[in-house]
PDB file with SEQRES, HELIX, SHEET and CRYST1 records, atoms N, CA, C and O in Angstrom:
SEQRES   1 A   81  UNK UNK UNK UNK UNK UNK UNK UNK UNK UNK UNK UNK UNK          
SEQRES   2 A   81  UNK UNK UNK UNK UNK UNK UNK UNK UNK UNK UNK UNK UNK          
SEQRES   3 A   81  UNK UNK UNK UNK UNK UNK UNK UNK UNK UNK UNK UNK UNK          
SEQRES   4 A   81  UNK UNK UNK UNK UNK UNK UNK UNK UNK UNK UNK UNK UNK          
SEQRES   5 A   81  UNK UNK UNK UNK UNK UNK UNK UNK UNK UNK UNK UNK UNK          
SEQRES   6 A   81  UNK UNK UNK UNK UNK UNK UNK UNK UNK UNK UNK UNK UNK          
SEQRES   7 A   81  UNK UNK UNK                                                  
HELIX    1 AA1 UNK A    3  UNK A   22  1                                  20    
HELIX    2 AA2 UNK A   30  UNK A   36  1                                   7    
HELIX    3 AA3 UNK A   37  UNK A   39  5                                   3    
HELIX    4 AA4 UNK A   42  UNK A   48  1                                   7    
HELIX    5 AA5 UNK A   56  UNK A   78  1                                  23    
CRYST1    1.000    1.000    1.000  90.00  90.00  90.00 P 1           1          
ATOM      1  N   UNK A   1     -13.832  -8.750  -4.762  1.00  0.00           N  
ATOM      2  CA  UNK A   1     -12.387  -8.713  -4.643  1.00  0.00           C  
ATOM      3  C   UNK A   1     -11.849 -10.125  -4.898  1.00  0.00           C  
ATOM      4  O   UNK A   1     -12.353 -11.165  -4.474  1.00  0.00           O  
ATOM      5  N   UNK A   2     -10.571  -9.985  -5.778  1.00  0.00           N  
ATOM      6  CA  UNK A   2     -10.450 -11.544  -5.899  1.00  0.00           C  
ATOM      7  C   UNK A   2      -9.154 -12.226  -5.190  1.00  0.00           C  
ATOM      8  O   UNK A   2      -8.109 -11.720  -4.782  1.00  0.00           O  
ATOM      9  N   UNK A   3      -9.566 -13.402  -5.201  1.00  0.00           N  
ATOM     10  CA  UNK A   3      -8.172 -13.764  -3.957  1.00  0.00           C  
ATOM     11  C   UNK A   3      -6.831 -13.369  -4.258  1.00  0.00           C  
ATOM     12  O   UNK A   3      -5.969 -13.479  -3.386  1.00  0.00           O  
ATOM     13  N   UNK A   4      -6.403 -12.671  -6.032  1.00  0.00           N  
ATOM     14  CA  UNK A   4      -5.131 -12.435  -6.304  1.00  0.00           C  
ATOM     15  C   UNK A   4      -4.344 -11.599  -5.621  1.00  0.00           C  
ATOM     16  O   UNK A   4      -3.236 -11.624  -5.085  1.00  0.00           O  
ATOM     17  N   UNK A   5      -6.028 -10.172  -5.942  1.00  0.00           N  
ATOM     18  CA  UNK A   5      -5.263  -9.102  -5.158  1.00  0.00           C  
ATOM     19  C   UNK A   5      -5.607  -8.682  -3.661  1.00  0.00           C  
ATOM     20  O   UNK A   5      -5.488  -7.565  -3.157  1.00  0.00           O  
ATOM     21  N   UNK A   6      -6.083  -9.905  -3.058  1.00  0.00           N  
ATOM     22  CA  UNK A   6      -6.092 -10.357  -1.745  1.00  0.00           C  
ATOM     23  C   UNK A   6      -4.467 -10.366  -1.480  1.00  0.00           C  
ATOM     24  O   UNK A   6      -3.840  -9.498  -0.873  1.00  0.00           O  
ATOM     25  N   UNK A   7      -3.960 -11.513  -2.062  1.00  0.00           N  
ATOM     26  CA  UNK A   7      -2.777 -11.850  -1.896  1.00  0.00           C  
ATOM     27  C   UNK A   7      -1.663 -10.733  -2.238  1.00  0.00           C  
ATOM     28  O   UNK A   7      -0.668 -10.607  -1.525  1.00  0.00           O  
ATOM     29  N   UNK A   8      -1.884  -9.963  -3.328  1.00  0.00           N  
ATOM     30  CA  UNK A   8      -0.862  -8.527  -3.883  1.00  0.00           C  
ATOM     31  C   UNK A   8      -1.396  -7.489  -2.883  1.00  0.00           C  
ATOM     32  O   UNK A   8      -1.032  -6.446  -3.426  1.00  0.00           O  
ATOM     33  N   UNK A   9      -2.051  -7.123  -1.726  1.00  0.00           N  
ATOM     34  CA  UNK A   9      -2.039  -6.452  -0.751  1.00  0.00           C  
ATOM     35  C   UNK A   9      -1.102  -6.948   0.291  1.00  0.00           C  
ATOM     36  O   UNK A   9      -0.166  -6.297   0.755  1.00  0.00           O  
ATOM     37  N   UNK A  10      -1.570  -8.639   0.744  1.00  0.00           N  
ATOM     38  CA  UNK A  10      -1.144  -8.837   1.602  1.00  0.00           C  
ATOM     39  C   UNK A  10       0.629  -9.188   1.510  1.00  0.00           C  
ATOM     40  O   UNK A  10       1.302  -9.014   2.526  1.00  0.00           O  
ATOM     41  N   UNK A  11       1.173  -9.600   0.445  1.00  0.00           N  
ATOM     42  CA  UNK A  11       2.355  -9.649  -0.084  1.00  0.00           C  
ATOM     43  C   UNK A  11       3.043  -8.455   0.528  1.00  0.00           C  
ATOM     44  O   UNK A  11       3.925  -8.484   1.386  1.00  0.00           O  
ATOM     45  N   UNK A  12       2.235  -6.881  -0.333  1.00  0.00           N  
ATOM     46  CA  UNK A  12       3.105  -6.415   0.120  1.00  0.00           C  
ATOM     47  C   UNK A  12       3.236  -5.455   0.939  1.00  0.00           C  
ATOM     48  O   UNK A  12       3.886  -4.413   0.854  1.00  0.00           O  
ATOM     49  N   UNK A  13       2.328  -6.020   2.044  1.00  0.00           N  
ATOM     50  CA  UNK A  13       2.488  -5.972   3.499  1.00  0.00           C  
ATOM     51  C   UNK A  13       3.286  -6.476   4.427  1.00  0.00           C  
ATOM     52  O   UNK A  13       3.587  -5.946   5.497  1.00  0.00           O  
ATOM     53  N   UNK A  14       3.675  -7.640   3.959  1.00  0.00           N  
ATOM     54  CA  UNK A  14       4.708  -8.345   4.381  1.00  0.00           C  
ATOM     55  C   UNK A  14       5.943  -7.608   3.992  1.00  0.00           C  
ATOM     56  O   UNK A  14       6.692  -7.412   4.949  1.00  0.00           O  
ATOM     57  N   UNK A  15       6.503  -6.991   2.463  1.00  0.00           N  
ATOM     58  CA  UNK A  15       7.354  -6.596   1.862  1.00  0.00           C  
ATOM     59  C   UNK A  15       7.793  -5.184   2.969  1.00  0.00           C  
ATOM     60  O   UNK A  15       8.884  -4.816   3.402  1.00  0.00           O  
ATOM     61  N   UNK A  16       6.544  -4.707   3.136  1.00  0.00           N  
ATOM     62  CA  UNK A  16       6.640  -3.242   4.231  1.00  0.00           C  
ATOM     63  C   UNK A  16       7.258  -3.847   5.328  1.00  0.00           C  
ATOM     64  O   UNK A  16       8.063  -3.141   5.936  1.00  0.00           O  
ATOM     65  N   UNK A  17       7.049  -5.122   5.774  1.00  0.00           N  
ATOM     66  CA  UNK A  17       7.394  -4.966   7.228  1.00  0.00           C  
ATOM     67  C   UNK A  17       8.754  -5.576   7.390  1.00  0.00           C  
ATOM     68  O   UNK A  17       9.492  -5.391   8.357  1.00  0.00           O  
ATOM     69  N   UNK A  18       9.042  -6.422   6.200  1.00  0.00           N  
ATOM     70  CA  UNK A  18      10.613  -6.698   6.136  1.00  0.00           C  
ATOM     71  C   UNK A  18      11.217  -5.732   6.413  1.00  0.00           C  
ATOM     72  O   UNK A  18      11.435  -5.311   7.549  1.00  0.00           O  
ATOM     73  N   UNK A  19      11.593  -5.220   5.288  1.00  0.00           N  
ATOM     74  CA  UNK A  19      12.197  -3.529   5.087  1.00  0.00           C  
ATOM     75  C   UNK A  19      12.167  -2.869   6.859  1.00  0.00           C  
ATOM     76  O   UNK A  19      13.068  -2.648   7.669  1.00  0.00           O  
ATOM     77  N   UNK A  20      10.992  -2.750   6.900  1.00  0.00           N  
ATOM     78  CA  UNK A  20      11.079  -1.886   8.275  1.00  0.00           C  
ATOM     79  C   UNK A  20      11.585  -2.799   9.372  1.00  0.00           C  
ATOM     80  O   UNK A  20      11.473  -2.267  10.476  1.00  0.00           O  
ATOM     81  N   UNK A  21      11.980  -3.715   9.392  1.00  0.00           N  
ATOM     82  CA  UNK A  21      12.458  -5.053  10.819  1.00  0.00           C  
ATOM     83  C   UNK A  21      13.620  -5.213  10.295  1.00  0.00           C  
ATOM     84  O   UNK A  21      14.426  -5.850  10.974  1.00  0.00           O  
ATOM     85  N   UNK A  22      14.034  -4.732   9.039  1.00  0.00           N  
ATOM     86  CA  UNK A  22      16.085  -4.657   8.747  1.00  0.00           C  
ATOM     87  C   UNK A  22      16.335  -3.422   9.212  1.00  0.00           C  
ATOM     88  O   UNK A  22      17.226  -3.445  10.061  1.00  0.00           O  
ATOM     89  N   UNK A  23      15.714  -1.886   8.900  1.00  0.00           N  
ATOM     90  CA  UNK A  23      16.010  -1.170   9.224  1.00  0.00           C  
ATOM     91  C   UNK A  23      15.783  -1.182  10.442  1.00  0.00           C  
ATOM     92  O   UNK A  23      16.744  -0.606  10.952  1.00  0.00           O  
ATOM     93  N   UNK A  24      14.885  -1.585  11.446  1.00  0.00           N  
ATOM     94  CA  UNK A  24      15.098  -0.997  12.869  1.00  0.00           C  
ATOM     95  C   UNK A  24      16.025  -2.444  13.505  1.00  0.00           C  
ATOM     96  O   UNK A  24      16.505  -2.361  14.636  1.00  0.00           O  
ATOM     97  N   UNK A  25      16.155  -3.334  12.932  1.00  0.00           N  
ATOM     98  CA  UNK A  25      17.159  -4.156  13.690  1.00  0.00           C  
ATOM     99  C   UNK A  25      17.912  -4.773  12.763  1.00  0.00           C  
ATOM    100  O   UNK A  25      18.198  -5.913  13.130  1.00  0.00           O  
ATOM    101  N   UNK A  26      18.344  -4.489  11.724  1.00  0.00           N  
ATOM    102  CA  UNK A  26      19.209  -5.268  11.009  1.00  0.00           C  
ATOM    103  C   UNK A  26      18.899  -6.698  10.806  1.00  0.00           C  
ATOM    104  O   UNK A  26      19.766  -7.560  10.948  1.00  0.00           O  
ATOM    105  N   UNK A  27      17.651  -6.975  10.469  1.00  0.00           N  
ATOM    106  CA  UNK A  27      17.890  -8.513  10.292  1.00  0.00           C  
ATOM    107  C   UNK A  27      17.367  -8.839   8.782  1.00  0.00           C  
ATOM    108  O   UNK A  27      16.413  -8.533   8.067  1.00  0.00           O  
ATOM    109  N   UNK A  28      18.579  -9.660   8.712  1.00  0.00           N  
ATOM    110  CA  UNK A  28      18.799  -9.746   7.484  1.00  0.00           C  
ATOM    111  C   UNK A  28      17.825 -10.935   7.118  1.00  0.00           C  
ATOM    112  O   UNK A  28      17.619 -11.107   5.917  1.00  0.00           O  
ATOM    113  N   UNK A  29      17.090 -11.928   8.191  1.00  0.00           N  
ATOM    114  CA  UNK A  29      16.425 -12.520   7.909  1.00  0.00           C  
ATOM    115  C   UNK A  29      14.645 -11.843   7.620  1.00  0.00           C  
ATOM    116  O   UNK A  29      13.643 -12.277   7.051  1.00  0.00           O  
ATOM    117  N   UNK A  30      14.987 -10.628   8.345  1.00  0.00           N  
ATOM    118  CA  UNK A  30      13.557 -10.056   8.121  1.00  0.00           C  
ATOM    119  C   UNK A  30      13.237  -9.568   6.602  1.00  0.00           C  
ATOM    120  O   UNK A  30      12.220  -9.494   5.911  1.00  0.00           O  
ATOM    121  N   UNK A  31      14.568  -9.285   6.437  1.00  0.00           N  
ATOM    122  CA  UNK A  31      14.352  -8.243   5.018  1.00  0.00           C  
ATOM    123  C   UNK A  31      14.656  -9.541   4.034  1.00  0.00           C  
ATOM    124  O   UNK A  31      14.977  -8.981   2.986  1.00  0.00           O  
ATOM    125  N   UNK A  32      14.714 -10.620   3.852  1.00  0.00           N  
ATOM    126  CA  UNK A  32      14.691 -11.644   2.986  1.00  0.00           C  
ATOM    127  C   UNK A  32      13.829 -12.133   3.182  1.00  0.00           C  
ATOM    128  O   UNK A  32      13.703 -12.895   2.224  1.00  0.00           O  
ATOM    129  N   UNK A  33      12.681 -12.329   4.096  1.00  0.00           N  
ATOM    130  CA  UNK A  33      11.376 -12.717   3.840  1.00  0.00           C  
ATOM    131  C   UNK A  33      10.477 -11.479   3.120  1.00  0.00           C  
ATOM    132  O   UNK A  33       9.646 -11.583   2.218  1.00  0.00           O  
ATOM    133  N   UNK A  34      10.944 -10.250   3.846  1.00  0.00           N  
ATOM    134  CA  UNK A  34      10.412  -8.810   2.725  1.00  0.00           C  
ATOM    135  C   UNK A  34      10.697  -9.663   1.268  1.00  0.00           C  
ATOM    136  O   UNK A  34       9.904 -10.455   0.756  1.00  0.00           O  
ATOM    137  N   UNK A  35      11.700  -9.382   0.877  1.00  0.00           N  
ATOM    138  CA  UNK A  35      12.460  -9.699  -0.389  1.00  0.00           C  
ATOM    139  C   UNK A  35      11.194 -10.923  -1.409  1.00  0.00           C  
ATOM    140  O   UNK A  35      10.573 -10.768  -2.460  1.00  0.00           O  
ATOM    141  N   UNK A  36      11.279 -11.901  -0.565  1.00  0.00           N  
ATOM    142  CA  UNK A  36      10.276 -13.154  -0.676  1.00  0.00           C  
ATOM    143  C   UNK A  36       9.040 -12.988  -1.262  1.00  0.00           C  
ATOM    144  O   UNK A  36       8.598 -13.202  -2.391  1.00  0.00           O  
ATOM    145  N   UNK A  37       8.411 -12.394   0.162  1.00  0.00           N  
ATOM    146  CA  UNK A  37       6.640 -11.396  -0.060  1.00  0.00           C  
ATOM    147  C   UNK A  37       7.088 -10.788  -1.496  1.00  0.00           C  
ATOM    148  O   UNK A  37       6.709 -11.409  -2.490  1.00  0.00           O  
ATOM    149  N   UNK A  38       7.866  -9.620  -1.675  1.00  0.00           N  
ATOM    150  CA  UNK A  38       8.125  -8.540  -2.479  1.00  0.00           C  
ATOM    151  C   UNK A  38       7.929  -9.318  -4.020  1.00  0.00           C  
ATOM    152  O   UNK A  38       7.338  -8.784  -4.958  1.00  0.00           O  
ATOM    153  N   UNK A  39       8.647 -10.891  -4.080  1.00  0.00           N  
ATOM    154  CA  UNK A  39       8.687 -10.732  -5.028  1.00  0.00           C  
ATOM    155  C   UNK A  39       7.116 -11.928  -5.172  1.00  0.00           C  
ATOM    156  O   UNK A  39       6.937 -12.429  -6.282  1.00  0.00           O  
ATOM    157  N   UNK A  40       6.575 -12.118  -4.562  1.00  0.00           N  
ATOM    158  CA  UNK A  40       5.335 -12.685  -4.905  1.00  0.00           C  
ATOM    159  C   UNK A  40       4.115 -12.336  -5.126  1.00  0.00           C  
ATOM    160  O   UNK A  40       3.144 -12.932  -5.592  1.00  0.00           O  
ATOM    161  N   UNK A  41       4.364 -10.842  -4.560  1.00  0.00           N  
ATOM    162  CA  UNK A  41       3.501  -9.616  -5.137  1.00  0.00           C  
ATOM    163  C   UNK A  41       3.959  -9.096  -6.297  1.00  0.00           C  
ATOM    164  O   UNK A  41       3.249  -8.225  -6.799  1.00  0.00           O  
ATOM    165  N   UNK A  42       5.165  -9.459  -6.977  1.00  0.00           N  
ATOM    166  CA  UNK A  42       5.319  -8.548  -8.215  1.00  0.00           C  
ATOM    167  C   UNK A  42       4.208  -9.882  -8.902  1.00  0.00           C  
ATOM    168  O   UNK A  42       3.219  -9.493  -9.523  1.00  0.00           O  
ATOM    169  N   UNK A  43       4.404 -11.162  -8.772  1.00  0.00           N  
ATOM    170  CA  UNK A  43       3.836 -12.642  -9.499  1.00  0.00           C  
ATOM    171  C   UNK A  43       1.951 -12.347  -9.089  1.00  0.00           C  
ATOM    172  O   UNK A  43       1.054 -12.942  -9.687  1.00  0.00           O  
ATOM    173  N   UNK A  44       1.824 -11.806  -8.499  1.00  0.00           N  
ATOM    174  CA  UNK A  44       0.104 -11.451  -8.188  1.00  0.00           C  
ATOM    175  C   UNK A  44      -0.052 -10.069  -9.259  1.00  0.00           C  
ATOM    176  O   UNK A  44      -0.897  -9.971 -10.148  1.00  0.00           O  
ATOM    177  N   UNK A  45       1.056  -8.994  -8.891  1.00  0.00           N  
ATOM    178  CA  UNK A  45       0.640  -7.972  -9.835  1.00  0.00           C  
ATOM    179  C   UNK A  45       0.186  -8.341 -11.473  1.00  0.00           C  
ATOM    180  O   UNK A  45      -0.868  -7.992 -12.005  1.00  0.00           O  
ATOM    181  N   UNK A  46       1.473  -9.278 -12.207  1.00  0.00           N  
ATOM    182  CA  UNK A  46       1.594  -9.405 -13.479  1.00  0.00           C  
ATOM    183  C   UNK A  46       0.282 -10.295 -13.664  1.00  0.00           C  
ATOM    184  O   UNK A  46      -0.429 -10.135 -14.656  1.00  0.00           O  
ATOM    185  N   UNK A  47      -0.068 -11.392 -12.518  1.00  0.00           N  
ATOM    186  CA  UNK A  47      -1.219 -11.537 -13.216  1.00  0.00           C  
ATOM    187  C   UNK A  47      -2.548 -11.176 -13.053  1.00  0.00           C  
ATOM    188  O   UNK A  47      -3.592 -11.592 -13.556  1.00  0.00           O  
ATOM    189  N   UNK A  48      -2.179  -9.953 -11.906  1.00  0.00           N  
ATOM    190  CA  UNK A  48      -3.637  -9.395 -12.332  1.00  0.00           C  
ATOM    191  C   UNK A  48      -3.715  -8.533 -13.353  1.00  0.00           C  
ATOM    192  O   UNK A  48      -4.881  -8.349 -13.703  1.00  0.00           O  
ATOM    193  N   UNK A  49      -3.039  -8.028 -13.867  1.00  0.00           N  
ATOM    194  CA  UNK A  49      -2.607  -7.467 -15.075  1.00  0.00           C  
ATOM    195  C   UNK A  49      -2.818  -7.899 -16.612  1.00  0.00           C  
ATOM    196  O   UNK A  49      -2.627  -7.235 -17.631  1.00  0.00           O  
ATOM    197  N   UNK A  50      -3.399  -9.593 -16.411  1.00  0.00           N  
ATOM    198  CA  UNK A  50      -3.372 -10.394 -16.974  1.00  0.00           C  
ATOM    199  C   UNK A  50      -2.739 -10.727 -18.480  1.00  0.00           C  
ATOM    200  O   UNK A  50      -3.115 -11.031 -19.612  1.00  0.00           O  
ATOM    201  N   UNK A  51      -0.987 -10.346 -17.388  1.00  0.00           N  
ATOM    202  CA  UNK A  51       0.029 -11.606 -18.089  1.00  0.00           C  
ATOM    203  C   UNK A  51       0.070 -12.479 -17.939  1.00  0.00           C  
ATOM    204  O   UNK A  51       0.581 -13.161 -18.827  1.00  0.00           O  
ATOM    205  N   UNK A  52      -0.284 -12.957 -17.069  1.00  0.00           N  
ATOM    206  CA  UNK A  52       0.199 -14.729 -16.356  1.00  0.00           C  
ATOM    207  C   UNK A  52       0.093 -15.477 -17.625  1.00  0.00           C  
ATOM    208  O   UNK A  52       0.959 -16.350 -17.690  1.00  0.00           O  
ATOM    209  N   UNK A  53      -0.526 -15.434 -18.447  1.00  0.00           N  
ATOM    210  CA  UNK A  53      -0.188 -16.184 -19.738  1.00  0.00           C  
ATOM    211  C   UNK A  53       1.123 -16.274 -20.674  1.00  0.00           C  
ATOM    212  O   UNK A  53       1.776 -17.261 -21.013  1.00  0.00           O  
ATOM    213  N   UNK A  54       1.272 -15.004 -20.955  1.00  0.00           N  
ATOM    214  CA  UNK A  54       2.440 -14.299 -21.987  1.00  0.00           C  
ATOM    215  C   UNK A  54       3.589 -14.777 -21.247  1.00  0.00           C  
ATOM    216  O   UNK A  54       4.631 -15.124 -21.804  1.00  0.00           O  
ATOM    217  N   UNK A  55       3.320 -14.807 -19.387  1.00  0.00           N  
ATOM    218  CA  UNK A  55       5.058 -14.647 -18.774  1.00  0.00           C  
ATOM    219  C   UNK A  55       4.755 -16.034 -18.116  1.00  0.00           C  
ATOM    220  O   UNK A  55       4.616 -15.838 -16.909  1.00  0.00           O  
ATOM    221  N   UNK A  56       4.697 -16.517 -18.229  1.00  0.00           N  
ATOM    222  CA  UNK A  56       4.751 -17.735 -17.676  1.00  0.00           C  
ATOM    223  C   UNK A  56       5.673 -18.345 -17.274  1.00  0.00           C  
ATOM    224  O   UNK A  56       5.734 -18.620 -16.075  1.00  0.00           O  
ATOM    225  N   UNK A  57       6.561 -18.696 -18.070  1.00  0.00           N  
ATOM    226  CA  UNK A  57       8.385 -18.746 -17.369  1.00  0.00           C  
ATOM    227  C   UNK A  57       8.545 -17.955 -16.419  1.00  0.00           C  
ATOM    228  O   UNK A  57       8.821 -18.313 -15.274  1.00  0.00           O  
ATOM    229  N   UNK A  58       8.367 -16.628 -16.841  1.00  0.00           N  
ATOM    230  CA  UNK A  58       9.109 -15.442 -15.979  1.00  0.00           C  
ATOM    231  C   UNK A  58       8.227 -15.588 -14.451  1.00  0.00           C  
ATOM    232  O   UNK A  58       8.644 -15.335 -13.321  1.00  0.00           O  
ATOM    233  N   UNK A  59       6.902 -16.076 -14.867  1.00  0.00           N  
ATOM    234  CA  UNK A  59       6.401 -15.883 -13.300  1.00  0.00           C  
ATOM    235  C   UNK A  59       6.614 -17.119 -12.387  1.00  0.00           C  
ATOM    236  O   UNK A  59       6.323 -17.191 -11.193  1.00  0.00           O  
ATOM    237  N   UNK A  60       7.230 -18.175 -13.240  1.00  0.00           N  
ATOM    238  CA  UNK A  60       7.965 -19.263 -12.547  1.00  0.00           C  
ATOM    239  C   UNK A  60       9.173 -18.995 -11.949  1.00  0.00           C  
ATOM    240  O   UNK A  60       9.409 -19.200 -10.759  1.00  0.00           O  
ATOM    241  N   UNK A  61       9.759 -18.650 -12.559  1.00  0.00           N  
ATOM    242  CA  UNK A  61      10.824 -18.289 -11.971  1.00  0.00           C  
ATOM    243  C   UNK A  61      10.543 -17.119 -10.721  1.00  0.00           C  
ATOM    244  O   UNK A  61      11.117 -17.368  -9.661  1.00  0.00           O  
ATOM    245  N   UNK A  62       9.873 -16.121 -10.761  1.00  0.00           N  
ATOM    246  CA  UNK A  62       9.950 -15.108 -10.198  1.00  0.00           C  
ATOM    247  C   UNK A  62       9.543 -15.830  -8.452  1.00  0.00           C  
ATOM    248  O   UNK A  62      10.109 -15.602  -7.383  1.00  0.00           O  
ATOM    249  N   UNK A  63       8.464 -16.656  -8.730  1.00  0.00           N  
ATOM    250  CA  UNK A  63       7.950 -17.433  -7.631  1.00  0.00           C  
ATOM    251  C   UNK A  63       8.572 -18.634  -7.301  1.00  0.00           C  
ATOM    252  O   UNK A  63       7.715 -19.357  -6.792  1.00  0.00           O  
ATOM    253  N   UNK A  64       9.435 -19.080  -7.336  1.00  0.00           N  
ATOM    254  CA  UNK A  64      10.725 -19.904  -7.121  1.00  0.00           C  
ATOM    255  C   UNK A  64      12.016 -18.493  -6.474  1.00  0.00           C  
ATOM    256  O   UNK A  64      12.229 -18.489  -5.261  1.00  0.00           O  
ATOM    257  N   UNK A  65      12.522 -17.762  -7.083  1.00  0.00           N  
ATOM    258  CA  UNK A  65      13.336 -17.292  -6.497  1.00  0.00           C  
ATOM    259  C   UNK A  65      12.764 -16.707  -5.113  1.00  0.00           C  
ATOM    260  O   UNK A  65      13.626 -16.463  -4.269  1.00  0.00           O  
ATOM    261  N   UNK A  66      11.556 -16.473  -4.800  1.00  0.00           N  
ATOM    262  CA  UNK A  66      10.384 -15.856  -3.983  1.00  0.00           C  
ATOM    263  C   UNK A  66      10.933 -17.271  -2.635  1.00  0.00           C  
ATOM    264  O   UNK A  66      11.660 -17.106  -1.655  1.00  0.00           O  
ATOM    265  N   UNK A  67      10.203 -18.651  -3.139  1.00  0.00           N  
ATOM    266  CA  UNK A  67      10.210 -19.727  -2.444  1.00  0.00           C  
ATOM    267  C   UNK A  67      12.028 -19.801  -1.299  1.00  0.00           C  
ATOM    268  O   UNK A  67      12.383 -20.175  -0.181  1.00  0.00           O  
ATOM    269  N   UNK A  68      12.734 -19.074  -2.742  1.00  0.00           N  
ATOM    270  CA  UNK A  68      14.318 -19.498  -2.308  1.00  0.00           C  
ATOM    271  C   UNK A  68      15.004 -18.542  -1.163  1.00  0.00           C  
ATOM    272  O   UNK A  68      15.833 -18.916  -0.333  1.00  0.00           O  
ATOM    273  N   UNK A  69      14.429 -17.138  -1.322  1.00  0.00           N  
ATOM    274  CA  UNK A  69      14.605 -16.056  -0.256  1.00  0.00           C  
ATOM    275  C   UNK A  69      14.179 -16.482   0.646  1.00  0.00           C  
ATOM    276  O   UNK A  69      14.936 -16.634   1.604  1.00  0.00           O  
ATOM    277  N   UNK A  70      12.595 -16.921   0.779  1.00  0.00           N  
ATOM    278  CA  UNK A  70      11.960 -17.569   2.030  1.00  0.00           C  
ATOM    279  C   UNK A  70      12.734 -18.618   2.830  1.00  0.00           C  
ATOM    280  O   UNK A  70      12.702 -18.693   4.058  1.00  0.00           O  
ATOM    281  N   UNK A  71      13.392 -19.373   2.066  1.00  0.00           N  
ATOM    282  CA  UNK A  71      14.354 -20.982   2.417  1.00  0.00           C  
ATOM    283  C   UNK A  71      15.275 -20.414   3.753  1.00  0.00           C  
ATOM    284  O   UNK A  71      15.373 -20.750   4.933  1.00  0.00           O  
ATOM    285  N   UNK A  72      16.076 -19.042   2.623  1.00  0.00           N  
ATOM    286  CA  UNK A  72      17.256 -18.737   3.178  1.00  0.00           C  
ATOM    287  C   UNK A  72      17.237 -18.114   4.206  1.00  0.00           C  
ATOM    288  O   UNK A  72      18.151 -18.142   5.031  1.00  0.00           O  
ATOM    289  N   UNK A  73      15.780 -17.196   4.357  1.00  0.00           N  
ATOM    290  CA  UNK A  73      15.513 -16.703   5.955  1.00  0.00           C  
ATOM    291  C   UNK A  73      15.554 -17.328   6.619  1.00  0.00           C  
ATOM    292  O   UNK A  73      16.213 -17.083   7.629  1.00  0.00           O  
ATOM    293  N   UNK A  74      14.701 -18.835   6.432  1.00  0.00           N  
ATOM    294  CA  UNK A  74      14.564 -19.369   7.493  1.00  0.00           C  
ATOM    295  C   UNK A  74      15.496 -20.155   7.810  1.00  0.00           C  
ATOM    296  O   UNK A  74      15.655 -20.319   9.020  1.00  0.00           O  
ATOM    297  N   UNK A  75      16.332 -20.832   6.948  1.00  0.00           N  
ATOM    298  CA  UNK A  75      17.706 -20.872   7.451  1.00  0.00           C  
ATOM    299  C   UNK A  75      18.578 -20.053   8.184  1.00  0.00           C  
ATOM    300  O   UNK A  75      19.203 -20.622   9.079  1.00  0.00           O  
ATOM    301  N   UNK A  76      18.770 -18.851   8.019  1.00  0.00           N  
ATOM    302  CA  UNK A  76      19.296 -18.026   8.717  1.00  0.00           C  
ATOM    303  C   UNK A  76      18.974 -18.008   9.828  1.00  0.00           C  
ATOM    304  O   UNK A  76      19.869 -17.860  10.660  1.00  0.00           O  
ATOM    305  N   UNK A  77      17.738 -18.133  10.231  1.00  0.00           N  
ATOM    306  CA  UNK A  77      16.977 -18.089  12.043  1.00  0.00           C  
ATOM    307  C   UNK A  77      17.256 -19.691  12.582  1.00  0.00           C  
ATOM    308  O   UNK A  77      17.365 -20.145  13.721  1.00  0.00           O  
ATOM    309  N   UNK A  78      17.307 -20.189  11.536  1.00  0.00           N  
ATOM    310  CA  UNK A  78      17.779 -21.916  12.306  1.00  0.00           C  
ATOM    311  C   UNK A  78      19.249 -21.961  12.652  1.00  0.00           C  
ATOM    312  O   UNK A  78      19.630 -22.949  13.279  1.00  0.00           O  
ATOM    313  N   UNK A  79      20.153 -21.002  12.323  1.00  0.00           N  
ATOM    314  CA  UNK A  79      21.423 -20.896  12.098  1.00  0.00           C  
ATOM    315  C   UNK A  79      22.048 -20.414  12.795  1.00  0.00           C  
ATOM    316  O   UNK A  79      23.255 -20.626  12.912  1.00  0.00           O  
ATOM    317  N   UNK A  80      21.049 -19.234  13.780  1.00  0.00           N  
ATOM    318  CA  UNK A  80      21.785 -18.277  14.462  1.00  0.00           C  
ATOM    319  C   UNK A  80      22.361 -18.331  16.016  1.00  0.00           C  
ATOM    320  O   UNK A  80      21.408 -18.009  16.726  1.00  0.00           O  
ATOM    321  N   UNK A  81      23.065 -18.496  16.518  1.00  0.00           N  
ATOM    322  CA  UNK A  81      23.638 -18.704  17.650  1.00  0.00           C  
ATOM    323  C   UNK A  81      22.682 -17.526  18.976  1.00  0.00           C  
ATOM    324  O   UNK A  81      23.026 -17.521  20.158  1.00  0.00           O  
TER     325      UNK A  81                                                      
END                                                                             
């Protein structure tokens, strides 16, 4: 097993449990770390798929906007009264 799709399980395990911690409590910080995971498992899928070559931009970006959801959760929990 290789550490990618180590990581594209565990991604989106995390992605499951966002989702389910907005829906049972609305937090919007839960489901933006989902969001986060979600999209760093799509960046594990494509390259186990082996695009990571062809998309290379795209998986930069994809894992940056990933980094930026993560930011904003945790801003949000530093934020909250």
């Amino acid at each position: 097993m290789s550490i990618t799709l180590v990581n594209l399980i565990l991604a989106a395990v995390v992605l499951v449990l966002g989702i389910w911690a907005y829906a049972r409590k609305q937090s919007k910080a839960g489901l933006l770390v989902g969001v986060a995971f979600g999209l760093f498992a799509v960046a594990h899928l494509l390259t186990l798929l082996g695009m990571a070559t062809t998309l290379n931009t795209l998986l930069i970006l994809i894992r940056v906007l990933g980094y930026v959801a993560a930011m904003a959760a945790v801003y949000r929990l530093g934020t909250q009264r």
